[in-house]
C-alpha positions as CSV (number, residue, x, y, z in Angstrom):
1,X,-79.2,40.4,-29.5
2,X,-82.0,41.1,-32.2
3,X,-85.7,41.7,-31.6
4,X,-87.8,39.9,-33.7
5,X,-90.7,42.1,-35.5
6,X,-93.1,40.1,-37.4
7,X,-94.2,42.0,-40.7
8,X,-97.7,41.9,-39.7
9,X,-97.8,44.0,-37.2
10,X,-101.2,44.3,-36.4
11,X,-102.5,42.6,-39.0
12,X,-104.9,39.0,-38.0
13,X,-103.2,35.9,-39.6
14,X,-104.7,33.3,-41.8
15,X,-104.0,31.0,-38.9
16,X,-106.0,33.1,-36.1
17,X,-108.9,33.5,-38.5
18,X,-109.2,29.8,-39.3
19,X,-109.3,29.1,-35.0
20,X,-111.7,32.2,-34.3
21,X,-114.1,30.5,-37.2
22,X,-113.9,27.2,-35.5
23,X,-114.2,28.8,-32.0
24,X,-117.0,30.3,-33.4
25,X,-118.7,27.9,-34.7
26,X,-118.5,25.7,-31.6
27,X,-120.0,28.5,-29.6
28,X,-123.0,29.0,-31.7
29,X,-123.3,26.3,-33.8
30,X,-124.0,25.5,-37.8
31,X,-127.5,27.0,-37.9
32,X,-127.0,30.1,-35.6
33,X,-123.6,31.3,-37.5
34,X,-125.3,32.3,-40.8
35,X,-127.3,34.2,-38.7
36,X,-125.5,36.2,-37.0
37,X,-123.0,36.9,-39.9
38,X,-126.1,37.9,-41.6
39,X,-127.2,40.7,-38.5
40,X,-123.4,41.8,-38.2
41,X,-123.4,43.1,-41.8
42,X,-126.6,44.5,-42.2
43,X,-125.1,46.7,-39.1
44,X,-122.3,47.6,-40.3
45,X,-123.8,48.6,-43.5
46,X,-126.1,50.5,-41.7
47,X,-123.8,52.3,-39.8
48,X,-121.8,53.2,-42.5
49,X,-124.9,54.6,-44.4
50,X,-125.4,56.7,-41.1
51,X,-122.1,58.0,-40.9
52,X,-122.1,59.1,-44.4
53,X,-125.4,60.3,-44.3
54,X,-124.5,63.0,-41.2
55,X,-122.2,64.7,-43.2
56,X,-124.4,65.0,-46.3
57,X,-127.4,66.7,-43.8
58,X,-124.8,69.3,-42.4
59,X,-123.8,70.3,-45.8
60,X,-126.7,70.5,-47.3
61,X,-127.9,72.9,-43.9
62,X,-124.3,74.4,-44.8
63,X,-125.9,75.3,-48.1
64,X,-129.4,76.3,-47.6
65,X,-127.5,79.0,-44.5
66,X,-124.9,80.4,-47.5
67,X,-127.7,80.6,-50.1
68,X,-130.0,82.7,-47.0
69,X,-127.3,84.8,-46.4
70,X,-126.9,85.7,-50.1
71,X,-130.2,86.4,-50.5
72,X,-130.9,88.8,-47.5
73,X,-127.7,90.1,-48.9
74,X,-128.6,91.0,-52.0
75,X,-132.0,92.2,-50.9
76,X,-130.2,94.7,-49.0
77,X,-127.9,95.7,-51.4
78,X,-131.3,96.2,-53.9
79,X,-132.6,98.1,-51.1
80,X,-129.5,100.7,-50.6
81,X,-129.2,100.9,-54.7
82,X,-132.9,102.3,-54.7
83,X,-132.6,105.0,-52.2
């Protein structure tokens, strides 16, 4: 008695694709689909220019903290050398 694992595990067939498109298209028709294929990607694109852009803002705060620290330690350091 074998189980029978299909290679694409996980993975969306050419054949499920083809009947979500055409159960799509019944739903919202010819001049709707466009549409909507249209506001999908500008979201995701949009979202993926927001995730990447939250970790560029914490470095960069990253940065300007580090560069503070250096300088108030150096100041201090000018400070001690002169007394």
């Amino acid at each position: 008695m074998s189980v029978f694992i299909p290679m694409t595990l996980g993975a969306v067939a050419p054949v499920s694709l083809i009947i979500i498109a055409a159960v799509a298209l019944l739903i919202f028709g010819p001049t709707k689909l466009p549409q909507l294929g249209r506001s999908v990607g500008t979201t995701v694109k949009e979202f993926k220019e927001g995730f990447n852009g939250l970790g560029e803002d914490s470095t960069e705060d990253d940065k300007d903290k580090k560069e503070e620290v250096v300088k108030i330690q150096t100041k201090k350091e000018d400070e001690t050398v002169q007394k």
